[in-house]
N, C-alpha and C positions, 0 to 999 in steps of 0.2 A: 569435520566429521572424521569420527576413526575407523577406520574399516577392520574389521576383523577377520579372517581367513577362518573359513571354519567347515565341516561337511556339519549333517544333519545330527550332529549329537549333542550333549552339553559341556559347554567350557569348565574345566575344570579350572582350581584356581594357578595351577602349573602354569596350565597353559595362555591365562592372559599376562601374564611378565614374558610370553612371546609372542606380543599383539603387534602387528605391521600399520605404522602411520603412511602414512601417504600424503602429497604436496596436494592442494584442495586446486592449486591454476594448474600445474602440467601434468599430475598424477604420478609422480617417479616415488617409489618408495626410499621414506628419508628415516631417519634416526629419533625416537621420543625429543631428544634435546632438543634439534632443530625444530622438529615441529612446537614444542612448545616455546622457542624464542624467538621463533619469525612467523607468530600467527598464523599457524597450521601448514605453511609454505615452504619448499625450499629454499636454502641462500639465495638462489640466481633466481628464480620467481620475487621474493621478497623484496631484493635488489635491484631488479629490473621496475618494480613496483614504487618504492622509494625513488627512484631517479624521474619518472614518471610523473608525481606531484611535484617534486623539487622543478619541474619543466615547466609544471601551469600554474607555477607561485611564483617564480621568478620573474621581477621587473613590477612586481604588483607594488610593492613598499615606496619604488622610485615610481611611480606616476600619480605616486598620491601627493595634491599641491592642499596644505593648509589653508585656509582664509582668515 
């Protein structure tokens, strides 16, 4: 979700090319880029996240016995 910073009036189109993303896990304001290349996240949320599955798949390939 992108949050827009705005009081009670209407965006003009200036002002959405200065829309503030935001990390959707820790909420730190991050850069269009990031947000759009680590799934609305910052690097270190993204990161942390990634390491996180790589932790509950790991060992699963080695305990599989074929018959």
């Amino acid at each position: 979700m992108v949050r827009l910073k705005r009081d009670k009036k209407k965006i003009t189109e200036s002002e959405v090319g200065e829309a503030k993303y935001y990390c959707s896990v820790c909420g730190r304001e991050i850069s269009k880029e990031e947000y759009e290349a680590y799934d609305e996240m910052c690097w270190e949320c993204w990161d942390d996240r990634m390491t996180e599955e790589i932790d509950t798949t790991e060992g699963t390939d080695e305990e599989f016995v074929p018959m």
